[in-house]
RODO-2510 file (C-alpha; in nm, 4 decimals, decimal comma):
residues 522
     n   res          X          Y          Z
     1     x    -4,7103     8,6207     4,7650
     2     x    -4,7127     8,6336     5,1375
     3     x    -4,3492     8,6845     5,3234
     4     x    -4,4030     8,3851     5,5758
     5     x    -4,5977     8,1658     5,2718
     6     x    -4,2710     8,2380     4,9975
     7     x    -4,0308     8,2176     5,3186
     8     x    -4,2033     7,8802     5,3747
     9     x    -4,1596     7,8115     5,0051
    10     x    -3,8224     7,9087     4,9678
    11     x    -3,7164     7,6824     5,2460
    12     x    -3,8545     7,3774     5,1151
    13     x    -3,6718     7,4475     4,7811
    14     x    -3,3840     7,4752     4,9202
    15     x    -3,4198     7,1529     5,1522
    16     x    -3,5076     6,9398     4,8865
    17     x    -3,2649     7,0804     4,6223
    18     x    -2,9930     7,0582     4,8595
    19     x    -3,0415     6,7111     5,0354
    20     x    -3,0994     6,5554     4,6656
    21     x    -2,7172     6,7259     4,5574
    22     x    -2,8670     6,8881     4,2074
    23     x    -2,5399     6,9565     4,0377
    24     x    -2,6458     7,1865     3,7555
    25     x    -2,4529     7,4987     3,7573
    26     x    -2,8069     7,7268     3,6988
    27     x    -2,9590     7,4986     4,0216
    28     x    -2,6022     7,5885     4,2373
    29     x    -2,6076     7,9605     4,1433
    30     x    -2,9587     8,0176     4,2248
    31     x    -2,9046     7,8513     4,5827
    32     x    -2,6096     8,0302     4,6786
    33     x    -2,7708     8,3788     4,5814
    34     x    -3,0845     8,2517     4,8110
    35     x    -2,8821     8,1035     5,0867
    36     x    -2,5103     8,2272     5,1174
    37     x    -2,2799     8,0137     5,2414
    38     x    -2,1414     8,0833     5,5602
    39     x    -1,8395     7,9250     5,5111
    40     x    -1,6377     7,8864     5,1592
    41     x    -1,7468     7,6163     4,9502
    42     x    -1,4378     7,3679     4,8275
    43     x    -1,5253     7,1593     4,5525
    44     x    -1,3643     6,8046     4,7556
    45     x    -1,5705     6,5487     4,6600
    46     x    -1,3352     6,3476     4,8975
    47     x    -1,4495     6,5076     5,2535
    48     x    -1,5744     6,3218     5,4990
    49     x    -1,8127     6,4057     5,7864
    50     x    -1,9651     6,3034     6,0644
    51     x    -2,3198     6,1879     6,1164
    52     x    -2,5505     6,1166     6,3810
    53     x    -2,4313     5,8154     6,4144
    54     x    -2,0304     5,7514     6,4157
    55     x    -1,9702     5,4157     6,2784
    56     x    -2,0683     5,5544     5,8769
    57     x    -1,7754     5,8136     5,9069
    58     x    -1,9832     5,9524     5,5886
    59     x    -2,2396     6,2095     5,5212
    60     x    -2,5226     5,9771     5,5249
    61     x    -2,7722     5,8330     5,7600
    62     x    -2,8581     5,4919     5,8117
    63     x    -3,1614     5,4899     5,6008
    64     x    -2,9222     5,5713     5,3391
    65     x    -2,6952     5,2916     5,3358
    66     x    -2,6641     5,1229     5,0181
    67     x    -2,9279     4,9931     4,8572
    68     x    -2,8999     4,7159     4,5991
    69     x    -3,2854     4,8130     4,4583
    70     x    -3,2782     5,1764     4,4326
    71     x    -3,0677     5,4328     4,3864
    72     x    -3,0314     5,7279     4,6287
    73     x    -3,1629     5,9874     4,4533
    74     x    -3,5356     5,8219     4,4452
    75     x    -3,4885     5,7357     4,8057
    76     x    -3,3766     6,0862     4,8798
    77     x    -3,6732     6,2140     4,7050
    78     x    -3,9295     6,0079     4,8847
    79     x    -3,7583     6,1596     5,1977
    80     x    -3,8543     6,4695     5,0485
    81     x    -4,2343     6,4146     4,9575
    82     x    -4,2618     6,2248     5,2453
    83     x    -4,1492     6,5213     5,4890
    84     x    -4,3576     6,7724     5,2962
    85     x    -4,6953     6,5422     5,3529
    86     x    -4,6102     6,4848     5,7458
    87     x    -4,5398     6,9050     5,7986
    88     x    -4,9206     6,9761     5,5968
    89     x    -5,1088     6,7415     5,7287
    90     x    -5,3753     6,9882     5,7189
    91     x    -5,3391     7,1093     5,3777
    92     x    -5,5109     7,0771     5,1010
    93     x    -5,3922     6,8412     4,7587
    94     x    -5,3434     7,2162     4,6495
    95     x    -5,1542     7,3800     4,8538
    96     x    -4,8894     7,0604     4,8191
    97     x    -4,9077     7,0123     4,5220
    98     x    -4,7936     7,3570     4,4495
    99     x    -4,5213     7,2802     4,7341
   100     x    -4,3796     7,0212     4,5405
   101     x    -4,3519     7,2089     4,2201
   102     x    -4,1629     7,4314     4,3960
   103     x    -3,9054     7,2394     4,5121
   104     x    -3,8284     7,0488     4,1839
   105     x    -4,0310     6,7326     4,2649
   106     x    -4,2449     6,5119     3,9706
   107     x    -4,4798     6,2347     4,1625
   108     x    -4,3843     5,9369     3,9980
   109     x    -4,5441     5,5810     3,9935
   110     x    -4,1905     5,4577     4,1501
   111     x    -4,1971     5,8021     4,3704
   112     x    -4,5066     5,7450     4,5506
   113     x    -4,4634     5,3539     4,6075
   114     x    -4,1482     5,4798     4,8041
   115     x    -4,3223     5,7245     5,0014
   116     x    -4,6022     5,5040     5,0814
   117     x    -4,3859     5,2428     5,1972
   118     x    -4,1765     5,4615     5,4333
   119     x    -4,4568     5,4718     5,7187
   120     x    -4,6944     5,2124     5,7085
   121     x    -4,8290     5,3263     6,0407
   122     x    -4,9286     5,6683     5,9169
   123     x    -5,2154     5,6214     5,7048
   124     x    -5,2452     6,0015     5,6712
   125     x    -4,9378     6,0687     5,3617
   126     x    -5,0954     5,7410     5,1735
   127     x    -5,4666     5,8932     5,1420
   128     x    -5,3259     6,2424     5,1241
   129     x    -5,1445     6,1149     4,7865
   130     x    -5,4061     5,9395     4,6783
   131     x    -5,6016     6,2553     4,6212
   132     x    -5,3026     6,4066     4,4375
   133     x    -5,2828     6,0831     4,2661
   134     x    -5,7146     6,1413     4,1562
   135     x    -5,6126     6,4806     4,1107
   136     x    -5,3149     6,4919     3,8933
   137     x    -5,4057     6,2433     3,7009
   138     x    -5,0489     6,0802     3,7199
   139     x    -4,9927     5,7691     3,4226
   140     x    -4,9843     5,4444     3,6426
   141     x    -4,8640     5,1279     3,4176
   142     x    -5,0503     4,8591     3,7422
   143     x    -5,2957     4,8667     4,0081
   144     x    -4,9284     4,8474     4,2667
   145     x    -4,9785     5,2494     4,4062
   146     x    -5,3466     5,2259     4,4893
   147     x    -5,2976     4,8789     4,6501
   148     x    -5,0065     4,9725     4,8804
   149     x    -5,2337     5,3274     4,9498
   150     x    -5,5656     5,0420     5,0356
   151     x    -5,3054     4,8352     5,1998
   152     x    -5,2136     5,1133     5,4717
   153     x    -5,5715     5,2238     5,5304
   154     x    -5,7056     4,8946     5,5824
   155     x    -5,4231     4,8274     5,8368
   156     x    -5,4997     5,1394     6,0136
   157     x    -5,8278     5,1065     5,9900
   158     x    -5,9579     5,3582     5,8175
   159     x    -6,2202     5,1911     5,6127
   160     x    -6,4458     5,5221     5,4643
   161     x    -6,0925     5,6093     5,3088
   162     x    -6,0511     5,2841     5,2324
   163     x    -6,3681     5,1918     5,0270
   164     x    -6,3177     5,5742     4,8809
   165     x    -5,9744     5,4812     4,7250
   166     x    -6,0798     5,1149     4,6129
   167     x    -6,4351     5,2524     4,3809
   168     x    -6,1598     5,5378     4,2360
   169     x    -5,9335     5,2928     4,1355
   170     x    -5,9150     5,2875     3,7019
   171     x    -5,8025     4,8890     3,7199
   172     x    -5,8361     4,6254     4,0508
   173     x    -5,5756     4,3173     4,0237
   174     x    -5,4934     3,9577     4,2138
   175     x    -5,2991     4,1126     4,4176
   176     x    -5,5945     4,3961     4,5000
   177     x    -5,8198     4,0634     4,5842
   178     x    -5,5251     3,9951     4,8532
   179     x    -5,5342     4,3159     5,0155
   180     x    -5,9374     4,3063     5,0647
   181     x    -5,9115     3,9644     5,1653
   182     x    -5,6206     4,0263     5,4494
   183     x    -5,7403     4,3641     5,5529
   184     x    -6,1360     4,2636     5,6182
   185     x    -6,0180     3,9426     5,7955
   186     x    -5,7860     4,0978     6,0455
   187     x    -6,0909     4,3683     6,1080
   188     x    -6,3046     4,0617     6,1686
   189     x    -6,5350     4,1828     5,9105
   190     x    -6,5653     3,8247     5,7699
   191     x    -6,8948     3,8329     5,5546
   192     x    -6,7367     4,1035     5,3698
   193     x    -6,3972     3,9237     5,3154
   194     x    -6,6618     3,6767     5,1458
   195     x    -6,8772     3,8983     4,9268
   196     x    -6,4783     3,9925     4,8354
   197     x    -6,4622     3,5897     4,6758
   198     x    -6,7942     3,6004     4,5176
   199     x    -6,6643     3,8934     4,3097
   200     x    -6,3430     3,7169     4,2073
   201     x    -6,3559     3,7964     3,8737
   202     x    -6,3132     4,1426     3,8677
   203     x    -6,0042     4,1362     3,9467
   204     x    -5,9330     3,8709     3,7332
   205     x    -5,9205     3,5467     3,8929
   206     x    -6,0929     3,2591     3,7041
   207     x    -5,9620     2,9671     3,8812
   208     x    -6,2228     2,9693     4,1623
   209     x    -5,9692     2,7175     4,3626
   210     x    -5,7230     2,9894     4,3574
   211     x    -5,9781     3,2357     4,4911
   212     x    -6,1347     3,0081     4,7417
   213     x    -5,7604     2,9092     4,9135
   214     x    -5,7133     3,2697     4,9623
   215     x    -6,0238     3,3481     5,1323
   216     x    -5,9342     3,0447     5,3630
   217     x    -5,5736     3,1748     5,4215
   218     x    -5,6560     3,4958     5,5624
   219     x    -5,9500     3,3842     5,7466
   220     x    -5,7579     3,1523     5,9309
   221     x    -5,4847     3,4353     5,9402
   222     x    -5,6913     3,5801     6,1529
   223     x    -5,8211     3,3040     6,4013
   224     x    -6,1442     3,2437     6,1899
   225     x    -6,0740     2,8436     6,1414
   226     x    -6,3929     2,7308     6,2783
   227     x    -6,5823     2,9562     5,9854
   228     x    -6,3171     2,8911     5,7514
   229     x    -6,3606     2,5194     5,8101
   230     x    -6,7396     2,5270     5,7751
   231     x    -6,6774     2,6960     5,4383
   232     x    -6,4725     2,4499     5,3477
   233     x    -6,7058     2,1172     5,4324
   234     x    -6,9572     2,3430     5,2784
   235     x    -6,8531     2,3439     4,9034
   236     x    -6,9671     1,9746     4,8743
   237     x    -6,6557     1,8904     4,6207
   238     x    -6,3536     1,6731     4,6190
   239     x    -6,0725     1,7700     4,8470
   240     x    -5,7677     1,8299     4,7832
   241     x    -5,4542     1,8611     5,0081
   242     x    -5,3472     2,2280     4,9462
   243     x    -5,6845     2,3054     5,0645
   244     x    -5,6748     2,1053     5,3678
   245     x    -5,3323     2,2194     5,4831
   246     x    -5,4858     2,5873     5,5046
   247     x    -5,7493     2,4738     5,7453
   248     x    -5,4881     2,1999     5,9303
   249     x    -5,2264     2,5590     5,9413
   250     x    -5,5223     2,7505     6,0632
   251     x    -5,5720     2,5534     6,3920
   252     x    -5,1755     2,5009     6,4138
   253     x    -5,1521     2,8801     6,4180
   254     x    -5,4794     2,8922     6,6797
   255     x    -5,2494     2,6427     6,9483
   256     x    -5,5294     2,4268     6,9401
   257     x    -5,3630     2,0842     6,8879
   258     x    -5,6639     1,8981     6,9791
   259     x    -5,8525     1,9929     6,7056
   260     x    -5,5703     1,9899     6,4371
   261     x    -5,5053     1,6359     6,5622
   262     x    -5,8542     1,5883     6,4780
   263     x    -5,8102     1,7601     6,1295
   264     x    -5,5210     1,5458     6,0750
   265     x    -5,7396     1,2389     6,1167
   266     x    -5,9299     1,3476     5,8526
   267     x    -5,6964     1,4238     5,5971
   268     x    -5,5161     1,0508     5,6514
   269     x    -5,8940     0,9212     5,6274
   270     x    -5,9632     1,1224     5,3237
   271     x    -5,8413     1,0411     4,9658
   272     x    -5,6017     1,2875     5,0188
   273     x    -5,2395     1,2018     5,2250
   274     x    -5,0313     1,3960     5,4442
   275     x    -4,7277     1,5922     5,1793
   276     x    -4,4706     1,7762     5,3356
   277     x    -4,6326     2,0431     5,4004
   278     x    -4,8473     1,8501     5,6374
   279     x    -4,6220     1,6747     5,7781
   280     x    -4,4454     2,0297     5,8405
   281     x    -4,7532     2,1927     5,9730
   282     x    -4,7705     1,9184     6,2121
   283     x    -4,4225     1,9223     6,3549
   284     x    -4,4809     2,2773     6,3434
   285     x    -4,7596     2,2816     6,5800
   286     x    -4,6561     1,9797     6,8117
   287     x    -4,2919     2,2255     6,8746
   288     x    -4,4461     2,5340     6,9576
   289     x    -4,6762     2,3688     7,2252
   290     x    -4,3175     2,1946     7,3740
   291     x    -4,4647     1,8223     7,2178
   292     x    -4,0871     1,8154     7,1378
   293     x    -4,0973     1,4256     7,1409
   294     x    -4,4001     1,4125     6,9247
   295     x    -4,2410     1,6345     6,6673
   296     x    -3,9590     1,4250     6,6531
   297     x    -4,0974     1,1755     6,6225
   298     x    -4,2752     1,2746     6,3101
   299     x    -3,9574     1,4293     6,1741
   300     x    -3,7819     1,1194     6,2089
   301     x    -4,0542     0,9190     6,0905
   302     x    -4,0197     1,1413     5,7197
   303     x    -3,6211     1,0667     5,7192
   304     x    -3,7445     0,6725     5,7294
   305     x    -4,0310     0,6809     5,4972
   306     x    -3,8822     0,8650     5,1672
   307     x    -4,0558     1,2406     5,2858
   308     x    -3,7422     1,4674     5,3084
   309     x    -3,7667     1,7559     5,5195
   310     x    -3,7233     2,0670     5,3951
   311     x    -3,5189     2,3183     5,5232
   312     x    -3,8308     2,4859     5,6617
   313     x    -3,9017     2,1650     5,9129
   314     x    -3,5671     2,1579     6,0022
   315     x    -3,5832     2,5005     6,1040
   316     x    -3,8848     2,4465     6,3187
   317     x    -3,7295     2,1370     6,4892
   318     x    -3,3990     2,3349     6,5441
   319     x    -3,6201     2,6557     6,7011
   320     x    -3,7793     2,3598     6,9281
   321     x    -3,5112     2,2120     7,0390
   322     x    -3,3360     2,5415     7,1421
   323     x    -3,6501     2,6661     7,2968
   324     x    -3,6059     2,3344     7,5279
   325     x    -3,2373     2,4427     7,5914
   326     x    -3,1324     2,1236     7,4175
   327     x    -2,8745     2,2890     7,2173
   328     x    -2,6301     2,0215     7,1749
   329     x    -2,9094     1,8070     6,9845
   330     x    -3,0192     2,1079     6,8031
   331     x    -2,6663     2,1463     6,6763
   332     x    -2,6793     1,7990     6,5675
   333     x    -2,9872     1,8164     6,3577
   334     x    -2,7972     2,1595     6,1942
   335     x    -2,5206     1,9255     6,1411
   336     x    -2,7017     1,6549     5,9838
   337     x    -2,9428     1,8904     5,7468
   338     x    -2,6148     1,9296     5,5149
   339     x    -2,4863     1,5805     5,5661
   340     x    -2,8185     1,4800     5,3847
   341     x    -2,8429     1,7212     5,1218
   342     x    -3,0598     1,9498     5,3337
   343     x    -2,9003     2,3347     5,2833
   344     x    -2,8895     2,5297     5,5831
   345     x    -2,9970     2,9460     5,5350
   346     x    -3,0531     3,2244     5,7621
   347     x    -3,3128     3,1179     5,9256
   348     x    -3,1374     2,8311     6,0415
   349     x    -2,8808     3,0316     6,1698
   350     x    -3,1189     3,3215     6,3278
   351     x    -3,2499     3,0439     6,4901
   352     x    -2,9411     2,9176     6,6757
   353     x    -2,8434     3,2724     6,6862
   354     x    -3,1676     3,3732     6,8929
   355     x    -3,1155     3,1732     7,1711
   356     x    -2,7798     3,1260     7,2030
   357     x    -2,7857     3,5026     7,2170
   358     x    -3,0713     3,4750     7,5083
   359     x    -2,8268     3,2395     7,7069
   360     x    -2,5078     3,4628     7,6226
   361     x    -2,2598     3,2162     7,4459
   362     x    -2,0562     3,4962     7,2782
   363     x    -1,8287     3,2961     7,1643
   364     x    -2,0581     3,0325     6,9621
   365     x    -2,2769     3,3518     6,8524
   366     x    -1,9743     3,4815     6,6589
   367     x    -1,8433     3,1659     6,5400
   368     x    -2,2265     3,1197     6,3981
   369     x    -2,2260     3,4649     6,2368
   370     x    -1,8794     3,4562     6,0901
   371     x    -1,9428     3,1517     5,9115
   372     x    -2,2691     3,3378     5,7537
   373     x    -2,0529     3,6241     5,6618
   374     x    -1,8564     3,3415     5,4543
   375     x    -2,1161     3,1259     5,3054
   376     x    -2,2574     3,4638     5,1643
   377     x    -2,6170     3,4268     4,9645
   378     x    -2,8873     3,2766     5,1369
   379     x    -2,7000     3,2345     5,4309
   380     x    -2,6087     3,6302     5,4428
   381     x    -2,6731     3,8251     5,7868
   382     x    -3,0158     3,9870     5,7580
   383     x    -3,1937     4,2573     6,0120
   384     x    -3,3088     3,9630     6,1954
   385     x    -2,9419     3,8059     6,2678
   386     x    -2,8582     4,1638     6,3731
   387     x    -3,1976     4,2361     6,5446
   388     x    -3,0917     3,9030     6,7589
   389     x    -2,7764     4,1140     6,8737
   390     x    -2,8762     4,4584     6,9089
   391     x    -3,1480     4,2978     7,1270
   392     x    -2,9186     4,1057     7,3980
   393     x    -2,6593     4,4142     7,4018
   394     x    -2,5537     4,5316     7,7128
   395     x    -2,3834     4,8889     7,6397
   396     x    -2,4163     5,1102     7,3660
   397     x    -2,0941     5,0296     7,2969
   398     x    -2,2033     4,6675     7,1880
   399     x    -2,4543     4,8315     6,9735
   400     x    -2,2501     5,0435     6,7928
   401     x    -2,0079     4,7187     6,7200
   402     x    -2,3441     4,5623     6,5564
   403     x    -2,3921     4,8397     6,3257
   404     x    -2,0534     4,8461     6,2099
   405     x    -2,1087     4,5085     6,1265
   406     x    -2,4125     4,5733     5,9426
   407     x    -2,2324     4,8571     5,7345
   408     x    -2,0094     4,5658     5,6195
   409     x    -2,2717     4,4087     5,5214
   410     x    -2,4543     4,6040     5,3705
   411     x    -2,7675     4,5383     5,5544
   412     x    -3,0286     4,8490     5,5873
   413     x    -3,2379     4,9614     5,9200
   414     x    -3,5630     4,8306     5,9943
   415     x    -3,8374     4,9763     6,1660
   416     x    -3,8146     4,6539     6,4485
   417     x    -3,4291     4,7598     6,4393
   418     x    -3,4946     5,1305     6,5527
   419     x    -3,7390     5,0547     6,8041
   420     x    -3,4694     4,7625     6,9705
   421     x    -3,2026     5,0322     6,9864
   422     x    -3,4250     5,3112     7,0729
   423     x    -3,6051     5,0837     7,3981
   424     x    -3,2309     5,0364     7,4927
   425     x    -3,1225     5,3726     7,4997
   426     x    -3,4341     5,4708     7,6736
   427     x    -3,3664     5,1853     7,9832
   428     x    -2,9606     5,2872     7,9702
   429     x    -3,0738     5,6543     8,0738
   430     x    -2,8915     5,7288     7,6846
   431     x    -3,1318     6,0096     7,5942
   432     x    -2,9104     6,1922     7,3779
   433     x    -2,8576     5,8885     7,1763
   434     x    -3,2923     5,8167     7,1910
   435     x    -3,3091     6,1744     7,0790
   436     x    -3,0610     6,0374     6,8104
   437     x    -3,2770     5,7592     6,6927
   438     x    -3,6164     5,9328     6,6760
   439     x    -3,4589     6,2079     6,4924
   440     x    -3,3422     5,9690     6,2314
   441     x    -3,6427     5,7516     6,2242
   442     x    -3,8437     6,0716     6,1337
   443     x    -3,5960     6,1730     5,8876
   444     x    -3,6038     5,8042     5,7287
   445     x    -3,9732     5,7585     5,7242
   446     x    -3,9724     5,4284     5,9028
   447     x    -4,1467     5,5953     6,2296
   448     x    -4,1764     5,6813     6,5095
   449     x    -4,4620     5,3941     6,4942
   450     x    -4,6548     5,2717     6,7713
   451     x    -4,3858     5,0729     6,9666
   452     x    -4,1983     5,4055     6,9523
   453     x    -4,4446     5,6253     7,1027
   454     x    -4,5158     5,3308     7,3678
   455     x    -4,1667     5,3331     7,4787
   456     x    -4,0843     5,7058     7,5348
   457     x    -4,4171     5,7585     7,7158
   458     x    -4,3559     5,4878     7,9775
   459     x    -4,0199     5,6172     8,0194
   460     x    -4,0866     5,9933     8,1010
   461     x    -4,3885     5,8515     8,2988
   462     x    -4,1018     5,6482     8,4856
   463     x    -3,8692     5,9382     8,5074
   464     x    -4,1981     6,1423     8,6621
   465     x    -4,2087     6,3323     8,3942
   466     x    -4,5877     6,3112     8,3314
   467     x    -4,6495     6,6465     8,1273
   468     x    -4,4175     6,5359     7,8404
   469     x    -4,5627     6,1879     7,8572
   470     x    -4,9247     6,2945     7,8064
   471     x    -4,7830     6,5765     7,5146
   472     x    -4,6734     6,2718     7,3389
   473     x    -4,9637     6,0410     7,4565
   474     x    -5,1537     6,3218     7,2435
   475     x    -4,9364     6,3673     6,9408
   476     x    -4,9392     5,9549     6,8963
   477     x    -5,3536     5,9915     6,8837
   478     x    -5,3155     6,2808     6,6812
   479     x    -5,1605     6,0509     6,3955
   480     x    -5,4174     5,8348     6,4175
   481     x    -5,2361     5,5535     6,6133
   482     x    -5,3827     5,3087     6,8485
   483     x    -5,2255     5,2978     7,2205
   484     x    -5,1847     4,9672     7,3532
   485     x    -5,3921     4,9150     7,6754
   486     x    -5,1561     4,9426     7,9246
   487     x    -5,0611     5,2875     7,8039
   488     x    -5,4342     5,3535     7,8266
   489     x    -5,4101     5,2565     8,1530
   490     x    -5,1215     5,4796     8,2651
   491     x    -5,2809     5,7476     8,1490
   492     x    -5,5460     5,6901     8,2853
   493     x    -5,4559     5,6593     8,6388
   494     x    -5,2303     5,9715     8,5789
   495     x    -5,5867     6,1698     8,4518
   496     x    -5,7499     6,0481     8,7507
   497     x    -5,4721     6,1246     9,0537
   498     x    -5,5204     6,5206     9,0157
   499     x    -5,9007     6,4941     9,0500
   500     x    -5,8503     6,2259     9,3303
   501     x    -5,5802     6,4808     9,5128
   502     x    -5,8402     6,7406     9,4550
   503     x    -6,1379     6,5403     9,5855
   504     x    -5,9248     6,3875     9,8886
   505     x    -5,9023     6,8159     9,9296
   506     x    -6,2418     6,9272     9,9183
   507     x    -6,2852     6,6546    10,1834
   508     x    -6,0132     6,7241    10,3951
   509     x    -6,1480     7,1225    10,4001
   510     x    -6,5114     7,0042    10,4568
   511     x    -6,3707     6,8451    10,7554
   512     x    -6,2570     7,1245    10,8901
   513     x    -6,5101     7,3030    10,8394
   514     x    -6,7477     7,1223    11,0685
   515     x    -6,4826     7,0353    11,3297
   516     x    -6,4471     7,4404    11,3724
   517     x    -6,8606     7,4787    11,3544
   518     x    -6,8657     7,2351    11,6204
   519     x    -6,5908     7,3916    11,8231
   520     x    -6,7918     7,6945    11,8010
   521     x    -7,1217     7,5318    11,9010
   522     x    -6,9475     7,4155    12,1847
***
């Protein structure tokens, strides 16, 4: 074997042995005779030390606080396939496959849904394991791995790998039908999303309602309502409400009240009338475009006739009314929800939260969250309660009093969490504490994404540092991510002032030129 191959070799066995704390006796002595401490080792389980980040006061990092759905030894090991896939990107199934026997590591069917789910925006480690996957011939009990594998691919994009992976799958499911469905509707490819319906039943779908629902949701997921609706007057059948609320959602979601108004007509004319979820959609709809009266109108109007609102409308109203800055009647609808039987839950609260946040009442803010904390199940903090307060932070120092409250409880990072903290850092001038959370999104597999790569290039651009904002302009392309366009357009102009200097130059020397030829002449 090669020195720099087995040095190579050795190091990721020793990595991956070490971060996943084998205890076997055989597994310790063979370390320590490859890698010698260089301090003495004291068998304390009880030591403490300090990570990255100071609030955990244990040797973990954030992606590593506890977890009530898996333990941290498959997490650990995820890290560990996941790392070895991003550093041989190049290689082939081979060559890492025979890396990952060498550091200890089985591909499991729970394994590789971890991995895949680490980086959604890197489609590169979810095809790369779906070769190993073809190649190893690894026992899979569902359809799950290859759907979360066509799941990143189609979001990316990458539709030769995608339509590669879907003909090698051994079994297709529902929830297969779901992923073609969303993926060729948000690509706009919308007479394949159909051919997708017409073959319903290979992946097992008899009820053709079922099937025909879903090809309306994600169409109109994806601003395809005026085709979705022509499907649906199309089928020449009775309607029925569930149907009709997809195609009423789909114009809500558009903004285009006008026409749901119209749709709306037609459901009260049809056979069919309004449910909830109508009523909902509606109130919905008429908030977000600031119809605030209209909505509440209609809300009140479901108190009166018998049609409780759910929690969900209540929400909505709530998120209205704050939008409006009419707090104190958004606090009374929160105060009546539970005074009629209506529970509140998180949302309700992240929705108070977010814009009392936005208008800095501290003091309500952690009144609001306290009384989550003590309520406890579905009223529990979540990433977006704590998103809400990273986001309106104003030192670090507030930030780091967020995570310790996340610690407590025992609420994990998010990918939208790391980019919040890392865009603050970045506008604070923090960069050892940026450096900090890129490090630790790399090590936890939930980036750098997208938003990441956005951020730190338009801050060394601002700081004039343009050659380390084009290096990472070009690693972001290099993993196969899309810059938004004003990045393009930064770029761009910073591409095109060298040749523009150098042009304004040539000129400049040209002009010269002839002023000393005439000067000569003369």
């Amino acid at each position: 074997m090669r020195g720099k191959y087995k040095t190579e070799i050795l190091f990721q066995l020793h990595n991956a042995l070490r971060r996943r704390r084998i205890s076997t006796s055989t597994s310790s002595v063979a370390l320590l005779r490859l890698f010698p401490p260089e301090k003495p080792i004291h068998n304390n389980n009880n030591i403490t030390t300090v990570s990255g980040f100071r609030f955990l006061g244990v040797n973990q990092s954030l992606h590593t606080l506890p977890d009530r759905n898996s333990t941290g030894h498959d997490k650990q090991s995820a890290v560990d396939v996941h790392n070895v896939l991003k550093n041989h990107r190049g290689s082939s199934p081979e060559e890492i496959e025979r890396i990952l026997d060498k550091c200890g590591i089985v591909l499991t069917e729970g394994l590789v849904l971890e991995v895949v789910n680490r980086n959604r925006s890197d489609w590169k480690p979810a095809y790369a394991l779906s070769r190993l996957i073809l190649k190893k011939s690894i026992e899979l009990t569902s359809a799950s791995v290859h759907n979360e594998i066509l799941d990143v691919l189609g979001k990316m994009r990458r539709f030769e790998e995608f339509h590669q992976v879907f003909d090698e799958m051994p079994e297709r499911d529902e929830k297969t039908y779901e992923v073609l469905l969303n993926r060729y509707a948000a690509a706009h490819r919308v007479d394949e999303a159909v051919k997708v319906y017409e073959r319903r039943r290979e992946f097992g779908i008899e009820d053709e309602s079922v099937a025909f629902r879903g090809l309306l949701m994600w169409l109109c997921r994806y601003k395809h309502v005026e085709f979705a609706e022509t499907l649906f007057c199309s089928r020449g059948r009775e309607f029925d409400i569930k149907t009709m609320n997809i195609v009423l959602n789909g114009w809500c979601v558009l903004g285009n009240v006008h026409e749901a108004k119209r749709f709306w007509k037609d459901i009260v004319a049809s056979k069919c009338r309004p449910d909830v979820v109508s009523y909902g959609t509606m109130i919905n709809a008429l908030a977000k475009k600031g119809k605030v009266g209209k909505a509440m109108e209609l809300y009140r109007g479901m108190w009166e006739t018998g049609r409780d609102p759910d929690v969900k409308i209540c929400n909505n109203v709530i998120d209205a009314l704050c939008f409006k800055k009419r707090i104190p009647e958004a606090l009374g609808v929160f105060k009546e929800m539970s005074e009629k039987g209506c529970s509140p839950n998180v949302v309700t609260y992240n929705s108070l939260l977010k814009h009392l946040c936005k208008l800095r009442r501290t003091e309500k803010v952690w009144e609001l969250v306290e009384e989550m904390e003590d309520k406890g199940g579905s009223c529990s903090p979540n990433d977006v309660t704590f998103g809400y307060l990273v986001k309106y932070s104003q030192r670090p120092e507030d930030v780091e009093a967020v995570l310790e409250r996340m610690r407590r409880n025992m609420c994990e990072m998010t990918s939208d969490l790391y980019n919040l903290m890392f865009r603050l850092y970045v506008q604070w001038g923090e960069e050892e504490k940026a450096r900090e959370i890129w490090n630790e999104m790399e090590r936890s597999g939930l980036g750098p994404d997208q938003r990441t790569y956005t951020v730190r290039i338009h801050g060394l651009h601002t700081k004039g540092k343009i050659g380390e904002a084009l290096f990472i302009y070009r690693e972001m392309m290099s993993r196969g991510m899309v810059p938004e366009p004003r990045t393009e357009i930064l770029l761009n102009q910073v591409k095109a002032k060298p040749k523009e200097e150098e042009d304004n130059k040539l000129r400049l020397n040209s002009t010269e030129e002839e002023t000393e030829v005439e000067m000569n002449y003369t």
